[in-house]
PyMOL commands that place a pseudoatom at each C-alpha (Angstrom):
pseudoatom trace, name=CA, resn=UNK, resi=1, chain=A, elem=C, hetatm=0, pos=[-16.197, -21.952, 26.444]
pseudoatom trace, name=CA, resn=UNK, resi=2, chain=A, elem=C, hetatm=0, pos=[-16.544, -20.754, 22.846]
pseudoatom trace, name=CA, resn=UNK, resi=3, chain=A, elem=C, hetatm=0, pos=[-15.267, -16.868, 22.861]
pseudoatom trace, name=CA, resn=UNK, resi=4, chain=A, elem=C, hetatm=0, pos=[-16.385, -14.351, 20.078]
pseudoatom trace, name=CA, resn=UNK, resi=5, chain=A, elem=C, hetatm=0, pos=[-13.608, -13.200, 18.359]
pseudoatom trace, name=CA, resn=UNK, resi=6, chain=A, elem=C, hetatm=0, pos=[-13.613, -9.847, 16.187]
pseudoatom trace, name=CA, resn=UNK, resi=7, chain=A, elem=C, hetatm=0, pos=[-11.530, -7.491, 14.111]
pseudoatom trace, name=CA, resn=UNK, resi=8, chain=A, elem=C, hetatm=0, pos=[-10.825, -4.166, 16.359]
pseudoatom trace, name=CA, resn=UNK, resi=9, chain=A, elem=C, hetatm=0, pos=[-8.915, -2.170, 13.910]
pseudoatom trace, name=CA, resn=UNK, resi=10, chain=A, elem=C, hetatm=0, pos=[-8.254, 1.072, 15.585]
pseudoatom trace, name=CA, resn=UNK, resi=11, chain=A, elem=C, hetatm=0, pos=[-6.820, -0.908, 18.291]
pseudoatom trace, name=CA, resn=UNK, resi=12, chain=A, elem=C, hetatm=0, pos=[-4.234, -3.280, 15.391]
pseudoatom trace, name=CA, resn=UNK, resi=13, chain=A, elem=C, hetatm=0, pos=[-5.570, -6.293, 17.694]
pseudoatom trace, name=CA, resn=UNK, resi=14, chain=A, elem=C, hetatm=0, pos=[-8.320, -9.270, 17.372]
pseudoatom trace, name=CA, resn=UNK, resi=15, chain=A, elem=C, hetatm=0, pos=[-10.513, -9.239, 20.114]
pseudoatom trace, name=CA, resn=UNK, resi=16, chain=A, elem=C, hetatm=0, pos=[-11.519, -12.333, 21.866]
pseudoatom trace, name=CA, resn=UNK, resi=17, chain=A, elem=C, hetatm=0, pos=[-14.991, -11.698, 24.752]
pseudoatom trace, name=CA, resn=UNK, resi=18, chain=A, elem=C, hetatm=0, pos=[-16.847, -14.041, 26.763]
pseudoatom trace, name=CA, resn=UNK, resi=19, chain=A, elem=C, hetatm=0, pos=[-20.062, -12.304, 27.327]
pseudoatom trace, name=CA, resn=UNK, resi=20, chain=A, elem=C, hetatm=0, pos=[-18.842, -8.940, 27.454]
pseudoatom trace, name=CA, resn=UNK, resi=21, chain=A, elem=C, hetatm=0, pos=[-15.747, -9.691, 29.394]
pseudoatom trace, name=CA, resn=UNK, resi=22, chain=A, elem=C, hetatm=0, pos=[-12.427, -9.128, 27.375]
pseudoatom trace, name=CA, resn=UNK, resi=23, chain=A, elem=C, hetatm=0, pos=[-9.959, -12.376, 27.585]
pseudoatom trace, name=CA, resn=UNK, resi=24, chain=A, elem=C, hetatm=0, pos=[-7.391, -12.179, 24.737]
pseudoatom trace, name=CA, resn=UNK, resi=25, chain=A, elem=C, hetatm=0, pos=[-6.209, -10.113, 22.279]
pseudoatom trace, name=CA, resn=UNK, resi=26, chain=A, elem=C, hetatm=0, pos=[-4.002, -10.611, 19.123]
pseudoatom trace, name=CA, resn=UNK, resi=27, chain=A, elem=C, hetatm=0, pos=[-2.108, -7.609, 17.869]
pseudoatom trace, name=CA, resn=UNK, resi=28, chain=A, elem=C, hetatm=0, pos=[-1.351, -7.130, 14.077]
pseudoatom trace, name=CA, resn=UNK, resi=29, chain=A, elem=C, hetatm=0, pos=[0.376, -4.686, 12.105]
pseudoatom trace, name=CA, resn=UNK, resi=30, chain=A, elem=C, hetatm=0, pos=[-0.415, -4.458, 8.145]
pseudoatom trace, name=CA, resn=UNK, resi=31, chain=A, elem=C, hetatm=0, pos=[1.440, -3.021, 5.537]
pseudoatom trace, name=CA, resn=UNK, resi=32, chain=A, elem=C, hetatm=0, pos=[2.808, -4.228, 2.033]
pseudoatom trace, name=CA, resn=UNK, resi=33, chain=A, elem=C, hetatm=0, pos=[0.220, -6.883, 1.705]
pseudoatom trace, name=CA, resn=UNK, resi=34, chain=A, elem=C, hetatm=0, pos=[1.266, -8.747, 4.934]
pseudoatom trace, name=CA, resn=UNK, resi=35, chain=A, elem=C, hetatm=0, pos=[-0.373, -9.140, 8.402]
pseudoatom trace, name=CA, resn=UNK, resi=36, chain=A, elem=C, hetatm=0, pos=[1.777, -9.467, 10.766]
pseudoatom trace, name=CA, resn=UNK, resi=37, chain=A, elem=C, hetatm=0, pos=[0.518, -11.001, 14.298]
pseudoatom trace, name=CA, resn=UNK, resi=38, chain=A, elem=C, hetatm=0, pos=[2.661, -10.062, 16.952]
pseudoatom trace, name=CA, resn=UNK, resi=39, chain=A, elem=C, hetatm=0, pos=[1.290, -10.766, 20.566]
pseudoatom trace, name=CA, resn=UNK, resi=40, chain=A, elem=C, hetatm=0, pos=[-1.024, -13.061, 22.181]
pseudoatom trace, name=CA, resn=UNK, resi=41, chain=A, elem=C, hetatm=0, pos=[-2.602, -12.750, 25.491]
pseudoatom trace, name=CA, resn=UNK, resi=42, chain=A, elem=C, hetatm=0, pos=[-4.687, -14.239, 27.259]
pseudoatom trace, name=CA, resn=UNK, resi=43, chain=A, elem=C, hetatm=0, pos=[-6.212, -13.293, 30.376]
pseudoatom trace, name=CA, resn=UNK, resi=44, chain=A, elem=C, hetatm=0, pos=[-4.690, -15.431, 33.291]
pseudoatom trace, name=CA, resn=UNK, resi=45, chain=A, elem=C, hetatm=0, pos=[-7.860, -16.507, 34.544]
pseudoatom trace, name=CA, resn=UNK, resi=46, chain=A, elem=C, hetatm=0, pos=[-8.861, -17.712, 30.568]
pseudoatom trace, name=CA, resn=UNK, resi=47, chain=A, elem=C, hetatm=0, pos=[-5.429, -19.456, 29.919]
pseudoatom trace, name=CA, resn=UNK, resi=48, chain=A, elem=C, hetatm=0, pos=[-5.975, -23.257, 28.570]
pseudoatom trace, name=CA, resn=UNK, resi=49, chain=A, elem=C, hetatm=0, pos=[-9.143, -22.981, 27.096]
pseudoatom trace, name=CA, resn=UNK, resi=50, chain=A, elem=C, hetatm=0, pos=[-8.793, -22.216, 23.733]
pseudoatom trace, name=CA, resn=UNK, resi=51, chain=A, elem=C, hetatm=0, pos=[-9.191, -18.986, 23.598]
pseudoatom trace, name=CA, resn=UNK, resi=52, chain=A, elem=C, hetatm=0, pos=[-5.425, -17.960, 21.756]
pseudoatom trace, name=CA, resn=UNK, resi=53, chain=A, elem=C, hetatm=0, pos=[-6.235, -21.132, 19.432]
pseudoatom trace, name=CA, resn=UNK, resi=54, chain=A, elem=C, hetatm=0, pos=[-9.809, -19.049, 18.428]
pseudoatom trace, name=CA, resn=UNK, resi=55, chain=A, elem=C, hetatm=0, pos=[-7.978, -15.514, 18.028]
pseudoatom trace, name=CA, resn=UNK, resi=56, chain=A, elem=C, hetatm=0, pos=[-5.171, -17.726, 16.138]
pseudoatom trace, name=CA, resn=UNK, resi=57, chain=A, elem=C, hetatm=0, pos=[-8.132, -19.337, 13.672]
pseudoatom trace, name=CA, resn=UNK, resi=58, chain=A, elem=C, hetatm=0, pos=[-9.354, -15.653, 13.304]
pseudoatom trace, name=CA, resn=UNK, resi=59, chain=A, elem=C, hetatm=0, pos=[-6.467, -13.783, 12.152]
pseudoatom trace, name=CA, resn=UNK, resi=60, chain=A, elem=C, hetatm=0, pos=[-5.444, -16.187, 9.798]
pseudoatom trace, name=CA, resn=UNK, resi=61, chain=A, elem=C, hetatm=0, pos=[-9.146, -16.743, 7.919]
pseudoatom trace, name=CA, resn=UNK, resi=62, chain=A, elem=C, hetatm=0, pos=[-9.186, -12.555, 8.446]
pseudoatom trace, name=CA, resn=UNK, resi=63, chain=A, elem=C, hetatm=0, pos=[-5.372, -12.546, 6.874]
pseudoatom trace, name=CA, resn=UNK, resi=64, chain=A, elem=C, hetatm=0, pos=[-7.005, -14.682, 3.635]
pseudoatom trace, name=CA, resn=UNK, resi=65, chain=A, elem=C, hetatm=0, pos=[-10.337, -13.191, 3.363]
pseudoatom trace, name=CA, resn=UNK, resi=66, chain=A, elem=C, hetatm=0, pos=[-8.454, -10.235, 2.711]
pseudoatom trace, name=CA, resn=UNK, resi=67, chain=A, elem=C, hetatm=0, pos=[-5.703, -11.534, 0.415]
pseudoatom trace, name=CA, resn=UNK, resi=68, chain=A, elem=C, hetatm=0, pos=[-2.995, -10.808, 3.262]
pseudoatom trace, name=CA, resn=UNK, resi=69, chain=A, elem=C, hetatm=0, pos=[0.495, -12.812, 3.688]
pseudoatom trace, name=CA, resn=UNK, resi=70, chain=A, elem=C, hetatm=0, pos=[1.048, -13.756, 7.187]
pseudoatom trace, name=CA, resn=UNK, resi=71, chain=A, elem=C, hetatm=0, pos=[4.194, -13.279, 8.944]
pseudoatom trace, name=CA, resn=UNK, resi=72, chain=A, elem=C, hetatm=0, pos=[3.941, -15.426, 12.261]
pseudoatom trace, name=CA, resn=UNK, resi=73, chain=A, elem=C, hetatm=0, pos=[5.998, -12.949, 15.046]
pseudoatom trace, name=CA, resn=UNK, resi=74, chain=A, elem=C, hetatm=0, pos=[4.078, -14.495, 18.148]
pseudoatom trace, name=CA, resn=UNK, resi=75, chain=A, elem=C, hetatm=0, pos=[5.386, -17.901, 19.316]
pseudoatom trace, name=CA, resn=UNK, resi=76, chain=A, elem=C, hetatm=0, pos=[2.338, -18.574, 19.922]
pseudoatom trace, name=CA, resn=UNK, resi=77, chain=A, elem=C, hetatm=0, pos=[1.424, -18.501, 16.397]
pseudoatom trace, name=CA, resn=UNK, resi=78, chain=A, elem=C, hetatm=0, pos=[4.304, -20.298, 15.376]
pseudoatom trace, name=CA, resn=UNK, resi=79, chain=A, elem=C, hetatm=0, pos=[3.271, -23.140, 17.645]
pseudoatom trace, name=CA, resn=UNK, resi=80, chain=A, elem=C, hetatm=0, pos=[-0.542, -23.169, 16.288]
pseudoatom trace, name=CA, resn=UNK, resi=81, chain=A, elem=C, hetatm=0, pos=[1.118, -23.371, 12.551]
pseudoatom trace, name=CA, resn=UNK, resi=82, chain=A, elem=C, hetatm=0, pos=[3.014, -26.313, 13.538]
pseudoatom trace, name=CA, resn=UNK, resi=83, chain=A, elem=C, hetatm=0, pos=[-0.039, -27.836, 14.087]
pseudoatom trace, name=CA, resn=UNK, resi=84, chain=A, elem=C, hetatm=0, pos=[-1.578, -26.293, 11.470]
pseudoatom trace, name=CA, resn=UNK, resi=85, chain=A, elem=C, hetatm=0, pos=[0.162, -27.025, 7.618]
pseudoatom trace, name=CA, resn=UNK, resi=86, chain=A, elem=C, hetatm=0, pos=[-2.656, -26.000, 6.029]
pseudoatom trace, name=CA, resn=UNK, resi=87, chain=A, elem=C, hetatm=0, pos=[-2.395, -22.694, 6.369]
pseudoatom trace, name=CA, resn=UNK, resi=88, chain=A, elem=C, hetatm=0, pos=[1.487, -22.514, 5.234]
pseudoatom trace, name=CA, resn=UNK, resi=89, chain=A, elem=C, hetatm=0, pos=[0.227, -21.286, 2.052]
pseudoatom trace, name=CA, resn=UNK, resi=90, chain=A, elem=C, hetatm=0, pos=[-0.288, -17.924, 3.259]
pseudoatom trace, name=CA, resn=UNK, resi=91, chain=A, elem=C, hetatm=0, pos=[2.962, -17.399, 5.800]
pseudoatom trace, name=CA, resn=UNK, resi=92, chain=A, elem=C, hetatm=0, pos=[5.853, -15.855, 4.733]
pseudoatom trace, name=CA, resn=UNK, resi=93, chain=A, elem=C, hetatm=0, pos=[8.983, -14.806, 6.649]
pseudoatom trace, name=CA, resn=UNK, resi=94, chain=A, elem=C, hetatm=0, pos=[9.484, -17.804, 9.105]
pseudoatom trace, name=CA, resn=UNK, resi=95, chain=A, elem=C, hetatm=0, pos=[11.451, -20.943, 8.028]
pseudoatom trace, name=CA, resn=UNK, resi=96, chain=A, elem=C, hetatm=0, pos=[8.890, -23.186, 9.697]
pseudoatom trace, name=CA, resn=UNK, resi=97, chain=A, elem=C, hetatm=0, pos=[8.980, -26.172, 11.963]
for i in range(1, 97): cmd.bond("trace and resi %d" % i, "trace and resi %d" % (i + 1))
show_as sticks, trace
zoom trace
């Protein structure tokens, strides 16, 4: 199960579809030069497949395309940078593991 994940600006979230079937979402808020991701969902019937792992990947590599901080609200995100030290660089306002 390999979702597409996309930018949905209007909506401040990152999409994640099977098909055309909505399972996640990530919502952001950006302002002073930092994204900050705030929510994760996933869909109860898409929960343990990757899927808030793949919107995780996405707003981060969205967050440094774009020459954005990251400021890790979601547990979920906190979690994934745990795992995740590479991408430290770009977080800012979280003490870390």
């Amino acid at each position: 199960m390999t979702p597409v994940v996309a930018d949905t600006p209007e909506r401040h979230r990152f999409e994640a579809r099977l098909d055309a079937t909505l399972v996640g979402v990530l919502t952001y808020a950006v302002a002073d030069g930092r994204m900050d991701l705030m929510h994760t969902k996933v869909f109860p019937n898409y929960e343990g497949h990757g899927i808030a792992a793949a919107l995780t990947r996405f707003a981060l590599d969205d967050a440094r395309r774009r020459g954005l901080q990251v400021v890790p609200s979601c547990p979920y995100v906190r979690r994934y940078l745990e795992s995740h030290p590479e991408d430290l660089g770009i977080v800012v306002d979280w003490p870390g593991p």
